[in-house]
C-alpha positions as CSV (number, residue, x, y, z in Angstrom):
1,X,-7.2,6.5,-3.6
2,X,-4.2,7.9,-5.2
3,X,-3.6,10.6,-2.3
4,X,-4.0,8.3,0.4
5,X,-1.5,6.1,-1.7
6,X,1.1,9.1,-1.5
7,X,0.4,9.4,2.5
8,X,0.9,5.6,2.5
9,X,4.2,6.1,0.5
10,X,4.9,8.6,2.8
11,X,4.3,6.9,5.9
12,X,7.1,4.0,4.5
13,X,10.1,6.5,4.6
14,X,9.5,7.1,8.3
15,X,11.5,5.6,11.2
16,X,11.0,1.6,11.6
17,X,10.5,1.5,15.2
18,X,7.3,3.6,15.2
19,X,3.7,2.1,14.5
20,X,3.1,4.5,11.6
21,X,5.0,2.1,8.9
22,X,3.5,-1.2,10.0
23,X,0.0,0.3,9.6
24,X,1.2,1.7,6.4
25,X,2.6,-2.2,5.3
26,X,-0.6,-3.8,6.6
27,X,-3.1,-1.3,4.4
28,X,-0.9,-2.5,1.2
29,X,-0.3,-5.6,1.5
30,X,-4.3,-5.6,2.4
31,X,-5.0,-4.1,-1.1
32,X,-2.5,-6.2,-2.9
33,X,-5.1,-9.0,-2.0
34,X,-7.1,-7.5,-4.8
35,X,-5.1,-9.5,-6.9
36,X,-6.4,-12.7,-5.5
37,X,-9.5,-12.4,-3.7
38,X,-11.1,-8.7,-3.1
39,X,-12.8,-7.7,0.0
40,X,-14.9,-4.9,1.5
41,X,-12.3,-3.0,2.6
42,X,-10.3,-2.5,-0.2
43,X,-11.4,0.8,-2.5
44,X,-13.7,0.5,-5.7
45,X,-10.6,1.5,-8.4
46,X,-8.0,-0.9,-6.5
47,X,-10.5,-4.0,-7.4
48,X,-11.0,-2.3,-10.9
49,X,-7.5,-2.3,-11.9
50,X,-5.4,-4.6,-9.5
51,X,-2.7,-4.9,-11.3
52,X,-1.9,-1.1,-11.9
53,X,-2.5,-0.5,-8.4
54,X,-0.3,-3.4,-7.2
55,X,2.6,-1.9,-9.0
56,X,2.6,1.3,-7.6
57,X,2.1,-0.2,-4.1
58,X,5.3,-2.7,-4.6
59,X,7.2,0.7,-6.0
60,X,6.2,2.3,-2.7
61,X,7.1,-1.0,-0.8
62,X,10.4,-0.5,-1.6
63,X,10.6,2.8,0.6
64,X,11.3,0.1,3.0
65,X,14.5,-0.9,2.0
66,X,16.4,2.4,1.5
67,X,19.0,3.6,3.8
């Protein structure tokens, strides 16, 4: 989970108008439903530990908003 995390991360510093970055947002912010109600297709350790995951993923998030 963690190394698909930092492809994910990595995925979020690349140019806007490709596909690559939505795909990347849409994977989050389907893991940060963890939170309030897991599903099949979010990993094992994410559903463990929510909260540490979902703090990493909004620190990644905000890839997104750098020049």
């Amino acid at each position: 989970v963690k190394w698909t995390m930092e492809v994910l991360c990595y995925g979020l510093t690349l140019p806007l108008d490709g596909d690559t970055v939505k795909l990347c947002v849409d994977v989050y912010t389907d893991w940060i439903m963890a939170l309030v109600s897991p599903r099949d297709s979010i990993p094992q350790p994410i559903i463990k530990e929510p909260n540490l995951y979902v703090q990493t993923i909004l620190k990644h998030l905000h890839n997104l908003f750098l020049p």
